[in-house]
HTML snippet that shows the backbone in 3Dmol.js (N, CA, C, O; Angstrom):
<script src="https://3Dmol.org/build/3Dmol-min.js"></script>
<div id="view" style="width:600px;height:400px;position:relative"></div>
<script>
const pdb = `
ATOM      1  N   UNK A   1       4.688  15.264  -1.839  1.00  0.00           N
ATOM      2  CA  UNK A   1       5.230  14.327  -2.784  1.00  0.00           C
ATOM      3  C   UNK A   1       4.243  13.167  -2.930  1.00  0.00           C
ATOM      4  O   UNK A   1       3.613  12.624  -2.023  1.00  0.00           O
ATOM      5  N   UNK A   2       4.226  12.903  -4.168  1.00  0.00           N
ATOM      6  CA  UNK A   2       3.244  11.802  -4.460  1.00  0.00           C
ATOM      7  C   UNK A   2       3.819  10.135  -4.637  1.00  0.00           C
ATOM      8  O   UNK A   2       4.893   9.947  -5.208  1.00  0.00           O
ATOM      9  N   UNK A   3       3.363   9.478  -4.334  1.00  0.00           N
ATOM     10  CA  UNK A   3       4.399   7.621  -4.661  1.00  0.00           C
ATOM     11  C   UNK A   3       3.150   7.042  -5.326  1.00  0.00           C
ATOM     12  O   UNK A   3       2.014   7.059  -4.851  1.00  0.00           O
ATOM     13  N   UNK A   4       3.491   6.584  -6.370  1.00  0.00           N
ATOM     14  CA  UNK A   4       2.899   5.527  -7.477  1.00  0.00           C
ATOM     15  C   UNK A   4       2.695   4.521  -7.071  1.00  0.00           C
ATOM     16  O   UNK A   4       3.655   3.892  -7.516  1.00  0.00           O
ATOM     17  N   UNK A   5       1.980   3.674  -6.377  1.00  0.00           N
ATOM     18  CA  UNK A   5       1.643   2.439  -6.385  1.00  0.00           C
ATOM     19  C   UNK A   5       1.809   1.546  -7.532  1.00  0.00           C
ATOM     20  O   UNK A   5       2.576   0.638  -7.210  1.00  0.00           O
ATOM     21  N   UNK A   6       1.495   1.459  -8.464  1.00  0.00           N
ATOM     22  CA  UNK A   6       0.820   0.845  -9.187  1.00  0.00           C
ATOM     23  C   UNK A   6      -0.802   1.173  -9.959  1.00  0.00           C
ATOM     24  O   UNK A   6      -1.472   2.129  -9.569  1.00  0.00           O
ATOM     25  N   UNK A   7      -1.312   0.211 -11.122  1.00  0.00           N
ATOM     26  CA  UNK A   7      -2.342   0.366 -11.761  1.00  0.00           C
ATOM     27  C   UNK A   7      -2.578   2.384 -11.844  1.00  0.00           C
ATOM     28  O   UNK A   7      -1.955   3.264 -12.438  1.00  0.00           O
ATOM     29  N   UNK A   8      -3.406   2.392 -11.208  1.00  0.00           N
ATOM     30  CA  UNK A   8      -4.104   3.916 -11.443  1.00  0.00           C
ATOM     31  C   UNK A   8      -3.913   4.833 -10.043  1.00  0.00           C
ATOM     32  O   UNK A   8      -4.387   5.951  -9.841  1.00  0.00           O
ATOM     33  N   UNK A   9      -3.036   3.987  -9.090  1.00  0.00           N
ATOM     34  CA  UNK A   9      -3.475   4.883  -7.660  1.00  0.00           C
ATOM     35  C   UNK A   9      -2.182   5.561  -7.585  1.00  0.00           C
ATOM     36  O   UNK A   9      -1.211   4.883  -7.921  1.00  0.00           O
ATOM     37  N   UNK A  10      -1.977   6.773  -7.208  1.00  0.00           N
ATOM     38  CA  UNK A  10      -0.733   7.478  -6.667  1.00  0.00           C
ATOM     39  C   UNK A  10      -1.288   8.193  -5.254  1.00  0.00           C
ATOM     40  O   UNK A  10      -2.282   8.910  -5.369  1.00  0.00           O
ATOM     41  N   UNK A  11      -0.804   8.059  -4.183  1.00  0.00           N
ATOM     42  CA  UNK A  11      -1.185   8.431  -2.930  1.00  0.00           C
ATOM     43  C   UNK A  11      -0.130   9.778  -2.832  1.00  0.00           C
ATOM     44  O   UNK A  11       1.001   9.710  -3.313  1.00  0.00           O
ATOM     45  N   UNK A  12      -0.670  11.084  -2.108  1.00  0.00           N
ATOM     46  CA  UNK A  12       0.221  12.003  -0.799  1.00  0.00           C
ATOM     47  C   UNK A  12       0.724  11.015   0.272  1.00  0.00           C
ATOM     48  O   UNK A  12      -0.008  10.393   1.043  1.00  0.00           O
ATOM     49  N   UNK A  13       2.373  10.937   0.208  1.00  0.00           N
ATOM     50  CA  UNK A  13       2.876  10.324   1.349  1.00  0.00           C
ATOM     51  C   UNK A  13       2.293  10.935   2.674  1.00  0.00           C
ATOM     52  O   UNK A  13       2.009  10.351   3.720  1.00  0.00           O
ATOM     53  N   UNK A  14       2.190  12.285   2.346  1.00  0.00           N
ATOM     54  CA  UNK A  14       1.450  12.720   3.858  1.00  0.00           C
ATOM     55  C   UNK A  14       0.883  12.072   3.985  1.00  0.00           C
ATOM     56  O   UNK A  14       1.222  11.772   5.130  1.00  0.00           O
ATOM     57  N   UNK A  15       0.024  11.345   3.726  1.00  0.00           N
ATOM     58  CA  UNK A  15      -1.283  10.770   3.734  1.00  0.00           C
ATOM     59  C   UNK A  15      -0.980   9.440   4.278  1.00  0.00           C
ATOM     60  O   UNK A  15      -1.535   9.086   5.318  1.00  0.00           O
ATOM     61  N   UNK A  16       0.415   8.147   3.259  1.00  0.00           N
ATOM     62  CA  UNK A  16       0.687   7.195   3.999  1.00  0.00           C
ATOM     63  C   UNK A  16       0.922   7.092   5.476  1.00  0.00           C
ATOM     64  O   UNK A  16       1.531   8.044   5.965  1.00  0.00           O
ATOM     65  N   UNK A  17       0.571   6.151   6.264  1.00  0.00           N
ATOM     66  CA  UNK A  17       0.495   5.201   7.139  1.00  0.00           C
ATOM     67  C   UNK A  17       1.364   4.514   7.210  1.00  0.00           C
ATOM     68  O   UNK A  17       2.070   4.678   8.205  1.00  0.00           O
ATOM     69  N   UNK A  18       1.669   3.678   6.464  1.00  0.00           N
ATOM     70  CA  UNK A  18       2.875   2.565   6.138  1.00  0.00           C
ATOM     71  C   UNK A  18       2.543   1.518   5.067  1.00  0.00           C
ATOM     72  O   UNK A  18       1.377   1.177   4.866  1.00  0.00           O
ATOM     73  N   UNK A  19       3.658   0.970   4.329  1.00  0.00           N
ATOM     74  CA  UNK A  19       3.133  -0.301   2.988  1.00  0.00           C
ATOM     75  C   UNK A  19       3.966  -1.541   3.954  1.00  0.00           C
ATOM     76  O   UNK A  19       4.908  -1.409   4.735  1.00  0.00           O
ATOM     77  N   UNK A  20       3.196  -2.767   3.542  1.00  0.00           N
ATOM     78  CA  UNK A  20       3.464  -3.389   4.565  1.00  0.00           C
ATOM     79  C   UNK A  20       3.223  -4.943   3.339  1.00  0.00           C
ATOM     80  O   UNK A  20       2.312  -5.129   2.532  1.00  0.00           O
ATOM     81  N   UNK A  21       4.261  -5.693   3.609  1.00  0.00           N
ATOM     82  CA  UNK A  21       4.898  -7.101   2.431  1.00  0.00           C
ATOM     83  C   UNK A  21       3.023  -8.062   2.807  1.00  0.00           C
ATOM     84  O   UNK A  21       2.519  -8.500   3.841  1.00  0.00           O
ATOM     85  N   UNK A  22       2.784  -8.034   2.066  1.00  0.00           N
ATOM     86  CA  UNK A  22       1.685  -9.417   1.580  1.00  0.00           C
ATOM     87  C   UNK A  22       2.479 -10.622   2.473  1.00  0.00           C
ATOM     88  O   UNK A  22       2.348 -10.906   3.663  1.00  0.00           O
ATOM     89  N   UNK A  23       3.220 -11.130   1.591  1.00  0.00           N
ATOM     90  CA  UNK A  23       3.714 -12.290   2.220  1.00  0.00           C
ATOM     91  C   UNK A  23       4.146 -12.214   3.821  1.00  0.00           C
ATOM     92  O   UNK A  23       3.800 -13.103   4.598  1.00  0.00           O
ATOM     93  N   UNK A  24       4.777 -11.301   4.158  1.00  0.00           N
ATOM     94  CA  UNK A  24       5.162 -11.344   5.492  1.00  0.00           C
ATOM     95  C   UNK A  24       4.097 -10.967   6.502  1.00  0.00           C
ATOM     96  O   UNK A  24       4.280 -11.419   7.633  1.00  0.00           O
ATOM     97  N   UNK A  25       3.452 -10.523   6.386  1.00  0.00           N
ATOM     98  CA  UNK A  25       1.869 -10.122   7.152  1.00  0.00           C
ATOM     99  C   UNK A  25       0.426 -11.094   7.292  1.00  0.00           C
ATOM    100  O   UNK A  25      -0.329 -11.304   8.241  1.00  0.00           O
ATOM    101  N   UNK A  26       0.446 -11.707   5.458  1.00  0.00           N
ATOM    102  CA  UNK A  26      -1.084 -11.923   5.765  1.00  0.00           C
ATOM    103  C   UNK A  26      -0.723 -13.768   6.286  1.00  0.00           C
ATOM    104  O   UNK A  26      -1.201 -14.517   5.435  1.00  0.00           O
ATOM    105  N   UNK A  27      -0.236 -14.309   7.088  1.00  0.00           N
ATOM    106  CA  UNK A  27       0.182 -15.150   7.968  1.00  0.00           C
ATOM    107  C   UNK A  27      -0.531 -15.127   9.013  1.00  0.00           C
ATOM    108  O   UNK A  27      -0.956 -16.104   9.630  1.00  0.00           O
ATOM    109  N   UNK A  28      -0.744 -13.615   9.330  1.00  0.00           N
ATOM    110  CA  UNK A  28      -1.390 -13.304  10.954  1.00  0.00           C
ATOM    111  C   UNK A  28      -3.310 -13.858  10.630  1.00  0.00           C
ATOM    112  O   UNK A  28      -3.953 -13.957   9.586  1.00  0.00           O
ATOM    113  N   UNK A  29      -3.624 -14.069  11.891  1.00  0.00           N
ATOM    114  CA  UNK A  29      -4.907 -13.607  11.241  1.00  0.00           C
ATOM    115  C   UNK A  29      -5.679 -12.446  11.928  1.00  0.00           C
ATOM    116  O   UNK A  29      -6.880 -12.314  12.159  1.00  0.00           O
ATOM    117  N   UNK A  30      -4.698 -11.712  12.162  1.00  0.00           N
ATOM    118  CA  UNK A  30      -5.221 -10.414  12.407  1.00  0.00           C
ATOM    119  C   UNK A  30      -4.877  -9.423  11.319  1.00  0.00           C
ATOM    120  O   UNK A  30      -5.220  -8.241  11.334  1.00  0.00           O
ATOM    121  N   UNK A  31      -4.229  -9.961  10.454  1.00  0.00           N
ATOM    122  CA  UNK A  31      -4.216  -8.707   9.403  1.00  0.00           C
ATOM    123  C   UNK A  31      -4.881  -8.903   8.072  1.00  0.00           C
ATOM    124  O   UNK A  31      -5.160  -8.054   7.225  1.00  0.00           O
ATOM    125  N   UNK A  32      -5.129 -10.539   8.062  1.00  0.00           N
ATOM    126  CA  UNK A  32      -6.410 -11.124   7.337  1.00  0.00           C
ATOM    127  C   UNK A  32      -7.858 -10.802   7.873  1.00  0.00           C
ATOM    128  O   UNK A  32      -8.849 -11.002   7.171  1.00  0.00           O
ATOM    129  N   UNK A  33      -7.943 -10.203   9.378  1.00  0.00           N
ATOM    130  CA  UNK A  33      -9.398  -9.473   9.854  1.00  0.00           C
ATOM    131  C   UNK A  33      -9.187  -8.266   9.426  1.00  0.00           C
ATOM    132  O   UNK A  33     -10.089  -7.569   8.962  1.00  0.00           O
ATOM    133  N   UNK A  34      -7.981  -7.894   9.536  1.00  0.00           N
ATOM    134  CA  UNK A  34      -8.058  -5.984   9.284  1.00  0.00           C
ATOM    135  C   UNK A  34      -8.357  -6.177   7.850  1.00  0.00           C
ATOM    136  O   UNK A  34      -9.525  -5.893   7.586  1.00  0.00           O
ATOM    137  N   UNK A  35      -7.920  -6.423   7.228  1.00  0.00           N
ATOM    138  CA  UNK A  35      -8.059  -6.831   5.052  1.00  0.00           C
ATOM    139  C   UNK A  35      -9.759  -6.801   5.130  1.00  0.00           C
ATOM    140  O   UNK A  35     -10.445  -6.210   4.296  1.00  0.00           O
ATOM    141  N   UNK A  36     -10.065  -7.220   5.779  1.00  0.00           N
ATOM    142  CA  UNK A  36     -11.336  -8.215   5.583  1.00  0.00           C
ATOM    143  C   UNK A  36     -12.316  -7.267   5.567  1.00  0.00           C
ATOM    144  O   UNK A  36     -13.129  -6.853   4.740  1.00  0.00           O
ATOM    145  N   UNK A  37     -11.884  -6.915   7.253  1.00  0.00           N
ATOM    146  CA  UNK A  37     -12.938  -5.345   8.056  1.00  0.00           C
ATOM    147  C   UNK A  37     -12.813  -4.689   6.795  1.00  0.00           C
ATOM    148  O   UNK A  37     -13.907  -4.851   6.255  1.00  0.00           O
ATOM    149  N   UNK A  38     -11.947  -3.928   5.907  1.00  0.00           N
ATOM    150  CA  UNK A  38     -11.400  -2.945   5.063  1.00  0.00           C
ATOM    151  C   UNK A  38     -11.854  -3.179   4.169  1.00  0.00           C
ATOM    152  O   UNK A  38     -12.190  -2.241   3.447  1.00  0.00           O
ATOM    153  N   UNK A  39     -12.105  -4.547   3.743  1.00  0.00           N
ATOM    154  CA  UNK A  39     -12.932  -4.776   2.216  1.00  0.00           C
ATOM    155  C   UNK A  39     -14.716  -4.509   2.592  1.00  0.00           C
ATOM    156  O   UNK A  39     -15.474  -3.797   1.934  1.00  0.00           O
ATOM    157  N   UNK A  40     -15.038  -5.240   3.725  1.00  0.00           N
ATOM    158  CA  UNK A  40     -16.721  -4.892   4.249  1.00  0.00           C
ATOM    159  C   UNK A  40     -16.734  -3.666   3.809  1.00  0.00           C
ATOM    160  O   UNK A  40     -17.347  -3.237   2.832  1.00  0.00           O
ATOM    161  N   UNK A  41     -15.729  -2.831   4.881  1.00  0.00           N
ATOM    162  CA  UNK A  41     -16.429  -1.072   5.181  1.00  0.00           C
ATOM    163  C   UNK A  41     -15.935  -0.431   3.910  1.00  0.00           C
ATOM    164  O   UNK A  41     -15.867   0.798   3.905  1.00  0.00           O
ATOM    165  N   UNK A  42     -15.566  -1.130   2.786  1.00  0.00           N
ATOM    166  CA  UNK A  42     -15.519  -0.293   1.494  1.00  0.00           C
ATOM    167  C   UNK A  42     -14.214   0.590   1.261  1.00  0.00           C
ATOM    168  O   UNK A  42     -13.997   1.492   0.453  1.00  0.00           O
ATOM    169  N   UNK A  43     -13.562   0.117   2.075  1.00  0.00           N
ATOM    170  CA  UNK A  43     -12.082   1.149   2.083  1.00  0.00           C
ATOM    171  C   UNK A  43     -10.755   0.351   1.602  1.00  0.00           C
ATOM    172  O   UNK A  43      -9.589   0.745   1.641  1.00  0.00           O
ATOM    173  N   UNK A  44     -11.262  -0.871   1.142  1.00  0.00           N
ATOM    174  CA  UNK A  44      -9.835  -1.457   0.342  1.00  0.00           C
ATOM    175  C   UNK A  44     -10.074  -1.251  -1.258  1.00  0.00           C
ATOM    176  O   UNK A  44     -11.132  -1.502  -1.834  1.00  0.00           O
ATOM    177  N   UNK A  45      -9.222  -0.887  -1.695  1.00  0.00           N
ATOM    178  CA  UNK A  45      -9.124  -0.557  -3.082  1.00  0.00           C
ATOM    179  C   UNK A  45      -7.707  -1.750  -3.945  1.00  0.00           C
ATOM    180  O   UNK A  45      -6.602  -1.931  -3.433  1.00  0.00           O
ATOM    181  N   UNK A  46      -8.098  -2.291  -5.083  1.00  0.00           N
ATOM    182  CA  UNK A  46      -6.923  -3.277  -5.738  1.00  0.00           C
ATOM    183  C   UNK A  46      -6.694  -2.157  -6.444  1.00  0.00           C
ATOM    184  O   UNK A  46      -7.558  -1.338  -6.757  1.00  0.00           O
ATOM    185  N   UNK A  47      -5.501  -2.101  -6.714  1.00  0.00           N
ATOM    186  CA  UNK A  47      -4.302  -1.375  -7.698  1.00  0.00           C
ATOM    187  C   UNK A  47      -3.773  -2.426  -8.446  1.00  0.00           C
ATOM    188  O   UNK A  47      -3.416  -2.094  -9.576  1.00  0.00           O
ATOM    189  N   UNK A  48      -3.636  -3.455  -8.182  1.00  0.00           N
ATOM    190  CA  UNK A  48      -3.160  -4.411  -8.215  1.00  0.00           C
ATOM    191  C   UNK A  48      -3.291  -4.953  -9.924  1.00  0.00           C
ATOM    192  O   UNK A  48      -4.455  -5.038 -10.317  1.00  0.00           O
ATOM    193  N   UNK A  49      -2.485  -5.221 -10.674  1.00  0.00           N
ATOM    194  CA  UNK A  49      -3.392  -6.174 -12.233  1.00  0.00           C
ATOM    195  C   UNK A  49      -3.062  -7.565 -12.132  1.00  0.00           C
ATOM    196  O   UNK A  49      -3.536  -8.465 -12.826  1.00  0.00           O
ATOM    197  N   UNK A  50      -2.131  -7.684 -11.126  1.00  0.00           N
ATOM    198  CA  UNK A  50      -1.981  -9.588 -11.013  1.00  0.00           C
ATOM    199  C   UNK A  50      -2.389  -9.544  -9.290  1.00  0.00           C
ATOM    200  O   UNK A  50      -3.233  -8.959  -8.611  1.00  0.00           O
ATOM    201  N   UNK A  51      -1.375 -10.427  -9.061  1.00  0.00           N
ATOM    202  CA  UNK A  51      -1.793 -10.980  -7.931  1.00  0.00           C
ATOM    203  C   UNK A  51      -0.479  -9.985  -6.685  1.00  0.00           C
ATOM    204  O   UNK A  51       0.746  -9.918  -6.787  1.00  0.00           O
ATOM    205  N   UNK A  52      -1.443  -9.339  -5.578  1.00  0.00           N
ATOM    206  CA  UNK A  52      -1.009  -7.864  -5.212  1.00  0.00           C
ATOM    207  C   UNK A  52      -0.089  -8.686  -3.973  1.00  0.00           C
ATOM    208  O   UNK A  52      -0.501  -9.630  -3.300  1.00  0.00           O
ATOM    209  N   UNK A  53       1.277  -8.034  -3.885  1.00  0.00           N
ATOM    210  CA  UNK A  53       2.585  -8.136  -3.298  1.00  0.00           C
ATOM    211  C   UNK A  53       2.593  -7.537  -1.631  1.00  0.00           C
ATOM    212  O   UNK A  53       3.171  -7.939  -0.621  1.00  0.00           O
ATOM    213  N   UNK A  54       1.861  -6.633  -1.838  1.00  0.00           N
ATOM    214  CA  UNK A  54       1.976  -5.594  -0.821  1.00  0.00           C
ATOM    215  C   UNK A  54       0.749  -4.626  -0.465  1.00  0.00           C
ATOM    216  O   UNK A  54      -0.124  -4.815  -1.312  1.00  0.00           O
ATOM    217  N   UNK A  55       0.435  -3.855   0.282  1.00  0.00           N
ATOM    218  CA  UNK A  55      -0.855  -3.411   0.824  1.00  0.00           C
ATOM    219  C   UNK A  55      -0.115  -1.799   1.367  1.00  0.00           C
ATOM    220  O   UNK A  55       1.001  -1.794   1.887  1.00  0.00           O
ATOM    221  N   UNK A  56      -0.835  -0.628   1.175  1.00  0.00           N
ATOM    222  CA  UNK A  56      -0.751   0.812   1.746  1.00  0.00           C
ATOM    223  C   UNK A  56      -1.588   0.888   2.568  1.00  0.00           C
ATOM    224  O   UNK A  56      -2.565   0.215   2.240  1.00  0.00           O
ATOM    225  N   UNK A  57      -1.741   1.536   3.788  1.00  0.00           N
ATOM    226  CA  UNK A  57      -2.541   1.840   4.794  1.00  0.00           C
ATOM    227  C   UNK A  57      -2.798   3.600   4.604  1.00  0.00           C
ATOM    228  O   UNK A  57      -1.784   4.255   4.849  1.00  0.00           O
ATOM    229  N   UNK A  58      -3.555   4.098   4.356  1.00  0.00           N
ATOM    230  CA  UNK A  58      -3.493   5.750   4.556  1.00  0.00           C
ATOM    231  C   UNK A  58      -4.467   6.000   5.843  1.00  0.00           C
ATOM    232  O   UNK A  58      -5.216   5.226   6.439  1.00  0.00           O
ATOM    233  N   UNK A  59      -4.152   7.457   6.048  1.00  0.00           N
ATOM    234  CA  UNK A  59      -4.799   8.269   7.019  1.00  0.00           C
ATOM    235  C   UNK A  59      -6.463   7.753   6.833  1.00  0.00           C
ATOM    236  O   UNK A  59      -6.689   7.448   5.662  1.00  0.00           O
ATOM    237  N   UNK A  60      -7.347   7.639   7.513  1.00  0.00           N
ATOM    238  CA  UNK A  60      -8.558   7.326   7.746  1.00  0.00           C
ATOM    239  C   UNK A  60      -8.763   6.310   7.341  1.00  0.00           C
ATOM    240  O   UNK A  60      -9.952   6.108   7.098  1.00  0.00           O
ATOM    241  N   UNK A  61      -7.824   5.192   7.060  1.00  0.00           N
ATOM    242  CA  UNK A  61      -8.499   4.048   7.300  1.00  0.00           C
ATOM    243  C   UNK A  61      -7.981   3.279   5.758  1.00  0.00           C
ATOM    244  O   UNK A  61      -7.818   2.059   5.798  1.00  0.00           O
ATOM    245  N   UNK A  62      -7.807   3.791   4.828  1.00  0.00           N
ATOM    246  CA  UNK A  62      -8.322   3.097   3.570  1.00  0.00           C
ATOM    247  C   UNK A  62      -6.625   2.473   3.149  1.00  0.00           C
ATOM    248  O   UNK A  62      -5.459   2.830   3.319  1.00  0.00           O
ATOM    249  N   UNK A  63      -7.319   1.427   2.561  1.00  0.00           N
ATOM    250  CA  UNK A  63      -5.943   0.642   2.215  1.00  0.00           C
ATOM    251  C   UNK A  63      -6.125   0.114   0.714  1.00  0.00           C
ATOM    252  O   UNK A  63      -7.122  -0.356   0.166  1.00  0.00           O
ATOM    253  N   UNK A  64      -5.099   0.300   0.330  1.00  0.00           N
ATOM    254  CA  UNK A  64      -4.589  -0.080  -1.129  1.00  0.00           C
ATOM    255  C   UNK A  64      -3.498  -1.294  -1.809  1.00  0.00           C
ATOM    256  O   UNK A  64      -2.297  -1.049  -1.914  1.00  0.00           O
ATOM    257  N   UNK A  65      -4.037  -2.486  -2.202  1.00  0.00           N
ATOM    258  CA  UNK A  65      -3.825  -3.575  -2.591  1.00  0.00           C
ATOM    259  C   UNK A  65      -2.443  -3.113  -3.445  1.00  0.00           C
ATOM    260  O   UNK A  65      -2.797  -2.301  -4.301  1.00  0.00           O
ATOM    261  N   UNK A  66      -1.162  -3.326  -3.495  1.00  0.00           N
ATOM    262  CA  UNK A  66      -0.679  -3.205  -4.746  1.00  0.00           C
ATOM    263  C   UNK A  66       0.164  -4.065  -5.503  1.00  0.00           C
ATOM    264  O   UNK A  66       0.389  -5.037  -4.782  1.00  0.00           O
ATOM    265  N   UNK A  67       0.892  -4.228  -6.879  1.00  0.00           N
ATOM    266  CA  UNK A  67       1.539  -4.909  -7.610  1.00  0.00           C
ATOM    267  C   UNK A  67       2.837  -4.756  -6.900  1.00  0.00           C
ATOM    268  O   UNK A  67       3.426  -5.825  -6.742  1.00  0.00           O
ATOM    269  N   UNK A  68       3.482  -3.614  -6.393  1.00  0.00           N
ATOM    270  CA  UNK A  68       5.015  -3.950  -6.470  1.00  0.00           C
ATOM    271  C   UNK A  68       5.393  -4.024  -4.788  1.00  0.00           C
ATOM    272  O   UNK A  68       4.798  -3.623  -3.787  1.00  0.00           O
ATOM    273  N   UNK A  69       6.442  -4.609  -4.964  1.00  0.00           N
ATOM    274  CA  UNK A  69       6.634  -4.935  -3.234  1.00  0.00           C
ATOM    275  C   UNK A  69       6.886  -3.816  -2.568  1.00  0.00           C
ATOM    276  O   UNK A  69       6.908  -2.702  -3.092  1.00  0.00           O
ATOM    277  N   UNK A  70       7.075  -4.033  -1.471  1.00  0.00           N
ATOM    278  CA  UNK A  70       7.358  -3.166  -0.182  1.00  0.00           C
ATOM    279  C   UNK A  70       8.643  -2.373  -0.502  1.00  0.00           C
ATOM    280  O   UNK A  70       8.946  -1.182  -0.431  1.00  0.00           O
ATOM    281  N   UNK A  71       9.360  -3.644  -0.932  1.00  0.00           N
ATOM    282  CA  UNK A  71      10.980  -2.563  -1.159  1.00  0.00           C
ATOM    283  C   UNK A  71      11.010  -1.857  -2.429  1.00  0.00           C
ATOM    284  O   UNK A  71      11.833  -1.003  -2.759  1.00  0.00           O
ATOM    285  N   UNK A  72      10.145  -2.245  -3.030  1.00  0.00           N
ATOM    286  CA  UNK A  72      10.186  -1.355  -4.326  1.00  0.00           C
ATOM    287  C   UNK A  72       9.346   0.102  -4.321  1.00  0.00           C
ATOM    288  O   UNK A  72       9.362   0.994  -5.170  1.00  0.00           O
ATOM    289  N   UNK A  73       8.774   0.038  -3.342  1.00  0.00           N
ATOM    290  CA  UNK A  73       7.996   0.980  -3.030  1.00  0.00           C
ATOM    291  C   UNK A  73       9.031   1.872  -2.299  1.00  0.00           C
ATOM    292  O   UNK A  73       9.302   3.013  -2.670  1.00  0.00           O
ATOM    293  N   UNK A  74       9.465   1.388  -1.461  1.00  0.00           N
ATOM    294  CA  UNK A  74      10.528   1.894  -0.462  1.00  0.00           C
ATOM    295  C   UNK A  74      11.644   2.435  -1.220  1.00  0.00           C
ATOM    296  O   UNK A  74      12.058   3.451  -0.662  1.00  0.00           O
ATOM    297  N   UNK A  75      12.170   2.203  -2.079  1.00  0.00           N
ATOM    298  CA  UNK A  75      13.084   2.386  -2.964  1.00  0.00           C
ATOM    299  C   UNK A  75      12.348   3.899  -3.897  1.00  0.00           C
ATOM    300  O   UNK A  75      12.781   5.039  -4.066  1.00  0.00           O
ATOM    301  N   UNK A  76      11.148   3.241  -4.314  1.00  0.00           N
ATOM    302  CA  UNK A  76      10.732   4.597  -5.320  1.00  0.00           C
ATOM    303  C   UNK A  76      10.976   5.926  -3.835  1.00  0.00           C
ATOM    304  O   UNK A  76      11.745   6.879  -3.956  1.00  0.00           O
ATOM    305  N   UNK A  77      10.179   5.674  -2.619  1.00  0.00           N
ATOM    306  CA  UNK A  77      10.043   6.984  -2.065  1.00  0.00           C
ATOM    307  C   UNK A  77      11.344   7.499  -1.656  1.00  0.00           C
ATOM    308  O   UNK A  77      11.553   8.712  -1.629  1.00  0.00           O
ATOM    309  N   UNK A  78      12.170   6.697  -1.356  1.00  0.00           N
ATOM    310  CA  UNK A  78      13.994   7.243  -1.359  1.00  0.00           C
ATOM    311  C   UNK A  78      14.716   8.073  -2.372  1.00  0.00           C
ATOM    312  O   UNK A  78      15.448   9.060  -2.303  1.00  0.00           O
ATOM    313  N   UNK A  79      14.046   6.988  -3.766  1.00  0.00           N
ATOM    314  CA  UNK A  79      14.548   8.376  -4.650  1.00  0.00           C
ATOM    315  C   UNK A  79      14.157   9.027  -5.430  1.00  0.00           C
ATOM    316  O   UNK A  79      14.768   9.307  -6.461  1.00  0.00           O
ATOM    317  N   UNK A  80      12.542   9.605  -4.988  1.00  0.00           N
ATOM    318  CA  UNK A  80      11.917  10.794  -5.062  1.00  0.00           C
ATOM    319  C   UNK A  80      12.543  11.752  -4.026  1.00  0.00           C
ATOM    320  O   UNK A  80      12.508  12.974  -4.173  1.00  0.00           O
ATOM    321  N   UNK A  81      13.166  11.083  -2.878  1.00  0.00           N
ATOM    322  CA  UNK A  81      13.358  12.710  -1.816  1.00  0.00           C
ATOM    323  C   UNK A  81      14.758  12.628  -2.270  1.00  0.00           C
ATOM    324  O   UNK A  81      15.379  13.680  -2.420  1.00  0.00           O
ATOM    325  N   UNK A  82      15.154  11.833  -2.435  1.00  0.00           N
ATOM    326  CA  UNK A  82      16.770  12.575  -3.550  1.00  0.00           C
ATOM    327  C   UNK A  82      16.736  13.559  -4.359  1.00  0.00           C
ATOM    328  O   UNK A  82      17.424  14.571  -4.229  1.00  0.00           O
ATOM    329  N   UNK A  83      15.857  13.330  -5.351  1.00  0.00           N
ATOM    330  CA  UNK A  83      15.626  14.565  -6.511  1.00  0.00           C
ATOM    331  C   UNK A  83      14.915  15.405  -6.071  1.00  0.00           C
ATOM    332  O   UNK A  83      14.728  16.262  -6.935  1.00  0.00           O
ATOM    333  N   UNK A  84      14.196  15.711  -4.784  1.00  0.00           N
ATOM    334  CA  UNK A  84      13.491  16.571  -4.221  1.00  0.00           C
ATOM    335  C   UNK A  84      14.425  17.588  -3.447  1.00  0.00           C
ATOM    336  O   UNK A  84      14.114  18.774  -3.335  1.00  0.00           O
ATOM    337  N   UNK A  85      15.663  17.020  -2.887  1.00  0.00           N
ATOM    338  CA  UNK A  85      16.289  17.563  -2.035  1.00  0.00           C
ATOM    339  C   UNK A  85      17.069  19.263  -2.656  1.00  0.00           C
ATOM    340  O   UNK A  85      17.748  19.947  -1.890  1.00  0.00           O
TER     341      UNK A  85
END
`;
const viewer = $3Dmol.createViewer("view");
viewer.addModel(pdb, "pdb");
viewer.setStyle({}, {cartoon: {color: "spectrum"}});
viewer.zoomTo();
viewer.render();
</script>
């Protein structure tokens, strides 16, 4: 099953890691080093067309900036496995 981020990216949930709230995270500054590390080593990608809500982590590393929040994300993958079921 695939989940839409936003802009142009649709990820394999296999693939997600976890999406994790902008606001509630980048507070730390360890997840402002992980962002950071991720933008250096070329593995953060914006999805984003305004100003990005929330962040995807996938398998090997790469993370994805996106427009809609955490719960909206959370919400789309709930009811994709509804209509999947």
């Amino acid at each position: 099953m695939y989940l839409y981020l936003g802009g142009e990216a649709a990820v394999d949930t296999d693939q997600l890691v976890g999406i994790f709230d902008l606001d509630n995270t980048s507070w730390s500054h360890l997840t402002r080093q992980y962002l950071s590390r991720a933008e250096r080593d070329g593995l953060l990608e914006n999805a984003a067309e305004d100003i990005p809500r929330s962040f995807a982590v996938l398998t090997g590393g790469a993370v994805i900036l996106t427009q809609p929040t955490a719960a909206t994300l959370a919400r789309r993958m709930e009811n994709q496995e509804r209509t999947n079921v």
